[in-house]
C-alpha positions as CSV (number, residue, x, y, z in Angstrom):
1,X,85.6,96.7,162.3
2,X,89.3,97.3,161.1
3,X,90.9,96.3,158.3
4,X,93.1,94.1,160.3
5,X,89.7,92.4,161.9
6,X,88.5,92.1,158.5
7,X,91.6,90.3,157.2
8,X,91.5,87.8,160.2
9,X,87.7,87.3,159.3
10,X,89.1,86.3,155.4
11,X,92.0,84.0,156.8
12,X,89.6,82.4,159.1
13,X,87.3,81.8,156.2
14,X,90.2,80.3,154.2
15,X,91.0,78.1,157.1
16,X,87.4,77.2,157.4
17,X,87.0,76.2,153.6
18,X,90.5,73.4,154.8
19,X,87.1,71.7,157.4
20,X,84.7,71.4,154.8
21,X,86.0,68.2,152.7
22,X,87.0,66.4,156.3
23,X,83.2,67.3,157.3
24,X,82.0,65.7,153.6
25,X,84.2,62.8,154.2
26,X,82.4,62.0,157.7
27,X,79.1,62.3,156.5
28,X,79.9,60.1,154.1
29,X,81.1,57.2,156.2
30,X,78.1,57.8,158.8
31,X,76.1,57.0,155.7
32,X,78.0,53.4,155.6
33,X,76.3,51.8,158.3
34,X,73.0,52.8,156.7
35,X,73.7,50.4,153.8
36,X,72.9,47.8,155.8
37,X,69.3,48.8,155.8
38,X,69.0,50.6,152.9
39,X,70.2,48.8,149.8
40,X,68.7,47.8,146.8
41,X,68.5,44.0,147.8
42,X,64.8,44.3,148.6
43,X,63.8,45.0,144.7
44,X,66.6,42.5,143.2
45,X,66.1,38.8,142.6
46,X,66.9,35.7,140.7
47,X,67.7,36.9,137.0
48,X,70.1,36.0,134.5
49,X,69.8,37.6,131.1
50,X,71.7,37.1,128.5
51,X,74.8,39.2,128.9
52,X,77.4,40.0,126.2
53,X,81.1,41.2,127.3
54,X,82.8,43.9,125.7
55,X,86.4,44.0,126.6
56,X,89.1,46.6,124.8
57,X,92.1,45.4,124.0
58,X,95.1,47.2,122.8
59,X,98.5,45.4,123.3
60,X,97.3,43.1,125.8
61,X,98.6,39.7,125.5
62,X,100.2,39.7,128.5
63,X,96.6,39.4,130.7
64,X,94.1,38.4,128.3
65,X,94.6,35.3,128.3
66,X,93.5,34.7,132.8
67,X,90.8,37.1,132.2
68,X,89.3,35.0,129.5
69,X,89.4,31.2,131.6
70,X,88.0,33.1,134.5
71,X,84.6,34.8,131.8
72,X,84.6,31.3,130.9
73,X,84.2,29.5,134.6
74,X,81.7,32.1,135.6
75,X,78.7,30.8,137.5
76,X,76.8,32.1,135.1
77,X,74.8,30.0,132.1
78,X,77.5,29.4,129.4
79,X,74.5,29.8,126.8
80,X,73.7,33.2,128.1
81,X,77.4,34.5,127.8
82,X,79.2,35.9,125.1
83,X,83.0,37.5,125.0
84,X,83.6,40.3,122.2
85,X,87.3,41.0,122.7
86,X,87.5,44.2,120.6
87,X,91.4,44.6,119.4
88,X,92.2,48.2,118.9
89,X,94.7,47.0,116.1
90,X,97.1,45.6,118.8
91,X,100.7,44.9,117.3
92,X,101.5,42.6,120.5
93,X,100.2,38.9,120.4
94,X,96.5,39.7,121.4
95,X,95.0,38.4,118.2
96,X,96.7,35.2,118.4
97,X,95.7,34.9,121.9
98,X,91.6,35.9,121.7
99,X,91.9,33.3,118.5
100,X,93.2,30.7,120.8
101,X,90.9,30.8,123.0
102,X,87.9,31.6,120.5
103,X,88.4,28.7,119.1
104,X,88.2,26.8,123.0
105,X,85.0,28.3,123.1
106,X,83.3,28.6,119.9
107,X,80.8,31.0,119.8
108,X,81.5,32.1,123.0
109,X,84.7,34.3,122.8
110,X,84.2,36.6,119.7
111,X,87.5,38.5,118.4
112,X,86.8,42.0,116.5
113,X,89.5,43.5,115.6
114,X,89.2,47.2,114.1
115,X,91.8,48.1,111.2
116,X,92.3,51.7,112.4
117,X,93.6,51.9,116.3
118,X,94.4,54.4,118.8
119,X,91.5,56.6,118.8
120,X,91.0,56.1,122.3
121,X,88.6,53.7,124.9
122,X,85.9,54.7,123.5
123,X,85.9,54.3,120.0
124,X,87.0,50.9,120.6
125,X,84.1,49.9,123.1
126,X,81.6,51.4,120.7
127,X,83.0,48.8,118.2
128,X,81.7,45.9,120.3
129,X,78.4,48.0,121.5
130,X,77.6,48.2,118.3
131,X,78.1,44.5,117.2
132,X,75.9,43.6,120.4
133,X,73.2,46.1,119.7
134,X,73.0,44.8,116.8
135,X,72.2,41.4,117.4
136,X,68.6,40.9,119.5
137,X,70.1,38.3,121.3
138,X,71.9,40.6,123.8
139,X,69.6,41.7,127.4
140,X,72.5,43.3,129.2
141,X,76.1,44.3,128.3
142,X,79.4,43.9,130.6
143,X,82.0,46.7,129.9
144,X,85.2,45.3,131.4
145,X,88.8,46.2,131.3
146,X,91.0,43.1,129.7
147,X,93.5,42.7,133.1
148,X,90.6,42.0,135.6
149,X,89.3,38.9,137.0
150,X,86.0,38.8,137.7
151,X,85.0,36.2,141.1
152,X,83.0,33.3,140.0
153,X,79.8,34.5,141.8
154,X,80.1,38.4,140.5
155,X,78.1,38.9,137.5
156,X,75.4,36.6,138.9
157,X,75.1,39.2,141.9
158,X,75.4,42.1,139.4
159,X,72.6,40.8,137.3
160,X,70.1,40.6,139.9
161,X,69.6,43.6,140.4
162,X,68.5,44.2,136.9
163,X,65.0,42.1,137.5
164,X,64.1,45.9,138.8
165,X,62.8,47.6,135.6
166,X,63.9,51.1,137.2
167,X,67.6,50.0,137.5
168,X,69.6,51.1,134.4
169,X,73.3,50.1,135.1
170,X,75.1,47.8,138.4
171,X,78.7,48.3,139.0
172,X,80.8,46.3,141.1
173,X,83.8,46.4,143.6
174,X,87.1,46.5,142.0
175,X,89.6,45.6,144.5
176,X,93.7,45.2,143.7
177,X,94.2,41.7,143.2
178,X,98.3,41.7,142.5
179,X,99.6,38.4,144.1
180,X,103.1,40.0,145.5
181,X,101.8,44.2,145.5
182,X,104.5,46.3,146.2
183,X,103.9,49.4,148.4
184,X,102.3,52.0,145.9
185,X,99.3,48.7,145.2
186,X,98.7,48.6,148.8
187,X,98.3,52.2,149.0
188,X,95.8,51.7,146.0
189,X,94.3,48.7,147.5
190,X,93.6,51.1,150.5
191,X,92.2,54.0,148.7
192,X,89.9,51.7,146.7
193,X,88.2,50.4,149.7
194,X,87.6,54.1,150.8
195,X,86.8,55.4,147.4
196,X,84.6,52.1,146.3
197,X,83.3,50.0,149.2
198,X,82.5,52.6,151.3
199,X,81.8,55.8,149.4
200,X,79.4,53.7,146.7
201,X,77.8,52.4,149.9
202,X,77.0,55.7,151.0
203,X,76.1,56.9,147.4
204,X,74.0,54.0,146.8
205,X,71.9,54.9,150.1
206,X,72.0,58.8,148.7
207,X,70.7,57.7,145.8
208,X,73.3,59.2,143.9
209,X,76.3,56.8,142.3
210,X,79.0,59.2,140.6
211,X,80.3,56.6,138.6
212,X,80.3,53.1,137.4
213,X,83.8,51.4,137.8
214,X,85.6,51.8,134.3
215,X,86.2,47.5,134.8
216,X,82.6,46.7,135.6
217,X,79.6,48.1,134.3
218,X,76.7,46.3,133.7
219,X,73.7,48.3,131.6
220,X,71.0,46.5,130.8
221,X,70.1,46.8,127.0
222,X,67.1,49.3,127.3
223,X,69.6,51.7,129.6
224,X,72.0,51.4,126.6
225,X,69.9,52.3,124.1
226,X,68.2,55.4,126.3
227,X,71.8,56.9,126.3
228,X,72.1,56.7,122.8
229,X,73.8,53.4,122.7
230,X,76.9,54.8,122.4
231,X,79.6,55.7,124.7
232,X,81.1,59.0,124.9
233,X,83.9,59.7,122.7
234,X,84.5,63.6,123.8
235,X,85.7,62.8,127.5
236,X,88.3,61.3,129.6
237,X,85.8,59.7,131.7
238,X,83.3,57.7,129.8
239,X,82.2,55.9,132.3
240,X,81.2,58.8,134.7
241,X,79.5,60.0,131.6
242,X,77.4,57.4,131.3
243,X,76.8,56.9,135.0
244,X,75.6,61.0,134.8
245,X,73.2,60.3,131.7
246,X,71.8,57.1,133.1
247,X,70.4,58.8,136.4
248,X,69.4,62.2,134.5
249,X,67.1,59.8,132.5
250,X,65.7,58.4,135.5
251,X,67.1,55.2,135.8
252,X,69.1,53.7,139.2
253,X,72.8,53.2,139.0
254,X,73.7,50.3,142.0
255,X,76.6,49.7,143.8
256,X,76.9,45.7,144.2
257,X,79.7,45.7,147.0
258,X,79.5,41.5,147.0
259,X,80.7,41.5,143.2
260,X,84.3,41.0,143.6
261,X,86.4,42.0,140.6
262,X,90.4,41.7,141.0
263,X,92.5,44.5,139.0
264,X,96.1,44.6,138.6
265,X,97.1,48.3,140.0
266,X,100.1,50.3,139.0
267,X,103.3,49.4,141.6
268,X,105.1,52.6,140.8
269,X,104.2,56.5,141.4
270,X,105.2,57.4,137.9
271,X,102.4,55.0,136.5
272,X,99.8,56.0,138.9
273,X,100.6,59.6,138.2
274,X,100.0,59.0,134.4
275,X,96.6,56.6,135.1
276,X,95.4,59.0,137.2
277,X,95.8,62.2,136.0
278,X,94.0,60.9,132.9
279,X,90.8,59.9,135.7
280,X,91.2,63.4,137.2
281,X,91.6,65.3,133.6
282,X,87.9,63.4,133.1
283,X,86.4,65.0,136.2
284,X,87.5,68.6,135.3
285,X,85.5,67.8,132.1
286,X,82.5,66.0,134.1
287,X,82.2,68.9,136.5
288,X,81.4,71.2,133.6
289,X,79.6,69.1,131.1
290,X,77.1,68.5,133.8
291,X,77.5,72.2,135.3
292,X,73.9,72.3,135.0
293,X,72.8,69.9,137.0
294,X,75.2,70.9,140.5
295,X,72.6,71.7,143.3
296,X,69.9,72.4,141.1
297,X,66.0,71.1,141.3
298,X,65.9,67.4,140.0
299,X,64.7,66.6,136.5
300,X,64.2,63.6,134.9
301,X,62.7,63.2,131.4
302,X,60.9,60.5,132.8
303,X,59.4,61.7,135.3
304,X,62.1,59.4,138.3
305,X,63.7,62.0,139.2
306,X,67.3,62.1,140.1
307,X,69.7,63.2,143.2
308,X,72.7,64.2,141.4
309,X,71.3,67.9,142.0
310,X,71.3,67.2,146.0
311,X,73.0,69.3,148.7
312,X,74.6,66.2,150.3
313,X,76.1,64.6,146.5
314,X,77.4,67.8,145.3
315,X,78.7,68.5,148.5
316,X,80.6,65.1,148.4
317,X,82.0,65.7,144.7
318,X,83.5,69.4,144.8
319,X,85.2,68.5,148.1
320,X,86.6,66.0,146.4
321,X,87.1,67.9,143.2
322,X,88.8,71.1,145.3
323,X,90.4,69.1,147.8
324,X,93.9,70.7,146.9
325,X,92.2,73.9,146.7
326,X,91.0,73.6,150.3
327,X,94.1,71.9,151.7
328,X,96.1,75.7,150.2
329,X,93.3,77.8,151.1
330,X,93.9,76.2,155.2
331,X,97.8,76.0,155.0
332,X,97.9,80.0,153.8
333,X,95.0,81.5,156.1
334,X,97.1,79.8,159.1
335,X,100.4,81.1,157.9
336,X,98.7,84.3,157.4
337,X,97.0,84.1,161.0
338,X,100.2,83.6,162.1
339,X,101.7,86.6,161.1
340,X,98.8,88.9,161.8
341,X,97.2,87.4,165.0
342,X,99.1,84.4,165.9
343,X,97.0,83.4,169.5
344,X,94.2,83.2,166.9
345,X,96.1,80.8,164.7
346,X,97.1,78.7,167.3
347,X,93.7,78.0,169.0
348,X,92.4,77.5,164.9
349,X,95.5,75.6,164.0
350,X,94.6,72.9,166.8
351,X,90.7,72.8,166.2
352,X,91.4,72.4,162.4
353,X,93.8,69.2,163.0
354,X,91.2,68.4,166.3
355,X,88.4,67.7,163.6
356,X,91.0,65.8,161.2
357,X,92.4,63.4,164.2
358,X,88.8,62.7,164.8
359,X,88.3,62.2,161.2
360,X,91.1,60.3,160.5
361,X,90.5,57.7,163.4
362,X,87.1,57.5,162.5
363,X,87.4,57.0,158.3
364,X,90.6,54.7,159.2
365,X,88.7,52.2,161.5
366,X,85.6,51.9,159.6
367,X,87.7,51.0,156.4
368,X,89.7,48.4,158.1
369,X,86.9,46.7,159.1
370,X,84.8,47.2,156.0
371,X,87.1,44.9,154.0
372,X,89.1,42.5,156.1
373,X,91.1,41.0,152.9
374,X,92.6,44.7,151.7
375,X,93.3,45.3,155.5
376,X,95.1,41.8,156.0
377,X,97.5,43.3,153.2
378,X,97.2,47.1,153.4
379,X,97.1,47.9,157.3
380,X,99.8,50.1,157.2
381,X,99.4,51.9,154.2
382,X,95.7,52.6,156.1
383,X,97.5,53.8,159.0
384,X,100.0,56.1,157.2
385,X,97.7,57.4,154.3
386,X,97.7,60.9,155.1
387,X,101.9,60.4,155.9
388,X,104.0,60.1,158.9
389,X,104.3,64.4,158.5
390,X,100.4,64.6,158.9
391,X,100.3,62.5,162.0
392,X,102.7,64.7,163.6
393,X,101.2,67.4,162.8
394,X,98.1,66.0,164.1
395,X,100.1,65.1,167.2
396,X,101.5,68.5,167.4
397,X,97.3,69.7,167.9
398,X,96.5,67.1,170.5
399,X,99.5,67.8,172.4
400,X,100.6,71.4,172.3
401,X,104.3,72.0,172.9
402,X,104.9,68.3,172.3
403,X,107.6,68.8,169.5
404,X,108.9,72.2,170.3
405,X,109.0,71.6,174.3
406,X,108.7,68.7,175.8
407,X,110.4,66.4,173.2
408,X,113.6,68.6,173.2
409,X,113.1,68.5,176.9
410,X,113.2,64.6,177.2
411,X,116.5,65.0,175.1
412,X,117.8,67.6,177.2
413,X,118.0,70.2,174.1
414,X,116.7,73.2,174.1
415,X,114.8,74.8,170.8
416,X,115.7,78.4,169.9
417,X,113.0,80.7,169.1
418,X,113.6,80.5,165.6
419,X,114.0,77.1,165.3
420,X,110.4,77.1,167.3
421,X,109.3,80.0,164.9
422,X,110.0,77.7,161.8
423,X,108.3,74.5,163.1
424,X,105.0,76.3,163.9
425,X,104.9,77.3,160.5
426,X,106.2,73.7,158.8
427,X,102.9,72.6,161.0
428,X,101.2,75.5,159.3
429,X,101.8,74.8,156.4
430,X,102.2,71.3,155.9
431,X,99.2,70.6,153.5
432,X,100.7,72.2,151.2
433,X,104.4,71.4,152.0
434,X,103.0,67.7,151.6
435,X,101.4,68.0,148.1
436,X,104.8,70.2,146.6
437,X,106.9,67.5,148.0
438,X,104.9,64.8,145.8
439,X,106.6,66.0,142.9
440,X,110.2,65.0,144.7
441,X,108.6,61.6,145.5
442,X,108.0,61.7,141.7
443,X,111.5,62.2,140.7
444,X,113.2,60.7,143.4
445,X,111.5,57.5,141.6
446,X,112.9,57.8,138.2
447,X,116.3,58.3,139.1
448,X,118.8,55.4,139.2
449,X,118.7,53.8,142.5
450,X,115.9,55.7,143.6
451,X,113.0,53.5,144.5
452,X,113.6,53.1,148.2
453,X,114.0,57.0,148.5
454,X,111.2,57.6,146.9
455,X,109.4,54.7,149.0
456,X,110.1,56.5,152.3
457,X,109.7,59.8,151.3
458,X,106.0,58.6,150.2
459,X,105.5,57.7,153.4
460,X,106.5,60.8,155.2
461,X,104.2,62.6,152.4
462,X,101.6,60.5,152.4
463,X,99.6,58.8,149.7
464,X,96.7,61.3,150.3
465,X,98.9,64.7,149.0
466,X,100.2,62.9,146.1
467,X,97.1,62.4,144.9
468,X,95.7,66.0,145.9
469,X,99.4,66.6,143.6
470,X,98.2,64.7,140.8
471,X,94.8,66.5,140.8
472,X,96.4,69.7,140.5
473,X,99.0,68.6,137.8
474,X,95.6,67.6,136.0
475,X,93.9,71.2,136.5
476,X,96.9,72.4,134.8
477,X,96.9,69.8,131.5
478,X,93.2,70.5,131.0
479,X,94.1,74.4,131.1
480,X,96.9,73.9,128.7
481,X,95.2,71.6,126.5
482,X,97.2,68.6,126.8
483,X,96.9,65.6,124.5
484,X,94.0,63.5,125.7
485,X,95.2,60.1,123.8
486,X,94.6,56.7,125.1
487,X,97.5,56.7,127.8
488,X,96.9,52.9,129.3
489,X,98.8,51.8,132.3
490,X,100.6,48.7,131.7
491,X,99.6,45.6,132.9
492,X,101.8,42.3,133.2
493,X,99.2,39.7,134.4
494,X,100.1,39.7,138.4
495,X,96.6,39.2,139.2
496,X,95.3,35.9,141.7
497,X,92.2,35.1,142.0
């Protein structure tokens, strides 16, 4: 073998490492269907313990006060529910609104208010676990975020589950809830349903859940206590934390897609980028608390087991966790197949984007259908989630010669070998063309005027890049060691029920 056969072997392989997370994401949705068999209905049933609410609360006047009336009209026993509102010293109105309503609902509504603030999410929902924990009164606890609205029926199909000893926590289905969204919430709105409905379907019949929604988690007392009854304060991702330690201890973690919880999502791509490089900054610090446990023989101190150590999970998570990793690795081994054997890169350019058409078709449908209320609102933003660039692209491998021959034929133009030269390599390239250009739909943003540029250029990027751009921006602020403060996104009450 030469060293030029060995160099198209290693840009093959780099191509190759592009298919695995599309391959993960399939599996995952043919594990959707499955849910529909096996779910954890079988071992719930009719149970309704006495559940106290923790909600932070720093500076959030603004949406407390909807999220308390709808804890309050729950169809749920009012003598089995109580509110602690823990105030993270908030200098906004917050006190004066939890007292309001306390005092509608004596004993119901609780406002603790700590003296010393901004230490982070953490430190101010161990305030309230401790006050519960405290008190024998409490059989479950409801972590909850203070902007969402929880459906009537939604803790009462959460709780269920817990009349199964062997299930430690339930988490629910956030879905964005704004009354008027603007485009970058119906891109969220989108990515929720594939990220919650569908891939905690499929974890839930894995047997795996990666992580209870930050806005709903429901532990039952005895799963709070086993973790130490305390939430971790070292992460940016306490609530994958505690999903990890739940399942390592040999407890259940269960998705309850029928719990309906609404959140108010960020409408801007400056405020996504900070909420979710914070979420991504937490998995970088997952991965490798828990670096023990990836693909490794289960272990369970009590004797349950666990599948976070499976093939299939920790297949699912690094794809996820190396997507813009992949998508580089793919975009360079084509350019460099390209250079060096360039019939090669064209028959592996059109069977890379072959498998993503497929892929893309296949996820797209299945979400639209899986939640009919997100799809009423967020059909095109489904459509165009990997951009208006990656459909052509994907175009470009269903139809060879489409944009460098017979389009410019059809206009009566005619494409100069460079001109062809430099398109074959945009298409190339374009993974990673996408995910640079993120940072413009960034900036574009933030200037004056320049909302609806930014707007369209998100669509010709696609919401899918900018995330894989955020990821990396958050590889980067881990290296470096960036501040890891309490960064909430703000919220101004747009929520409806």
């Amino acid at each position: 073998m030469t060293w030029h056969d060995v160099l198209v072997v290693v840009l093959l392989m780099a191509v190759a490492a592009g298919i695995i997370p599309v391959i993960a994401g399939v599996v995952q949705y043919l594990l959707v269907p499955v849910h529909a068999v096996k779910n954890h209905l079988g071992d719930a049933g009719p149970y309704l313990p006495r559940v106290v609410v923790v909600v932070p609360a720093w500076n959030e006047g603004a949406v407390l006060r909807g999220s308390l009336e709808r804890l309050m009209g729950l169809e749920y026993p009012p003598d089995r529910l109580r509110v602690y509102v823990v105030d993270d010293a908030s200098t906004d109105d917050t006190p004066d609104v939890v007292l309001a309503k306390a005092a509608e609902h004596p004993g119901r509504i609780v406002h603790l208010r700590r003296a010393q603030g901004g230490q982070g999410k953490a430190h101010t929902l161990n305030h309230g676990i401790e006050q519960a924990l405290a008190d024998d009164w409490m059989e479950a606890l409801l972590i909850m975020d203070a902007d969402v609205i929880y459906r009537p029926d939604s803790l009462r199909k959460m709780t269920r589950h817990l009349a199964d000893p062997t299930v430690g926590a339930v988490t629910a289905f956030i879905r964005e809830g704004s009354g008027k969204p603007g485009t970058v919430s119906k891109f969220i709105g989108y990515e929720y349903v594939t990220a919650q409905a569908a891939a905690r379907r499929a974890q839930n019949v894995m047997g795996a859940m990666a992580c209870l929604a930050g806005g709903a988690q429901l532990h039952a007392r005895a799963n709070l206590e086993a973790v130490g009854g305390r939430i971790d304060t070292t992460t940016l991702a306490e609530d994958t934390f505690t999903t990890f330690l739940t399942q390592l201890d040999g407890r259940h973690v269960v998705f309850e897609p029928a719990a309906v919880v609404l959140a108010e999502e960020p409408d801007s791509v400056v405020a996504l980028w900070k909420q979710r490089v914070r979420w991504a900054r937490g998995n970088v610090q997952i991965t490798r608390r828990f670096k023990k446990v990836w693909f490794r023989r289960p272990f369970s101190s009590r004797g349950a087991g666990h599948r976070l150590s499976s093939l299939t999970f920790g297949a699912i998570w690094f794809s996820i966790y190396l997507l813009p990793v992949a998508m580089t690795a793919a975009a360079l081994g084509l350019v460099g197949l390209y250079f060096v054997a360039p019939d090669i890169a064209r028959t592996t350019f059109q069977s890379l984007w072959w498998v993503a058409v497929v892929a893309y078709v296949f996820i797209t449908a299945t979400t639209l259908m899986l939640d009919r209320e997100t799809s009423r609102r967020s059909w095109v933003q489904g459509l165009l989630f990997p951009g208006i660039g990656a459909i052509i692209v994907m175009l470009a491998a269903w139809i060879p010669g489409l944009w460098e021959v017979r389009i410019p034929q059809w206009l009566g133009v005619e494409m100069s070998a460079t001109a062809i030269e430099v398109l074959t390599l945009v298409f190339y390239a374009w993974t990673v063309i996408a995910m640079l250009s993120a940072w413009l739909v960034r900036w574009l943003e933030s200037l004056p005027g320049g909302r609806w540029p930014s707007r369209f250029l998100l669509y010709v990027v696609g919401f899918g890049p900018v995330l894989c751009a955020i990821t990396l921006d958050a590889y980067a602020k881990q290296w470096r060691g960036a501040s890891t403060a309490w960064d909430k996104t703000e919220k101004t009450g747009r929520v409806v029920g």
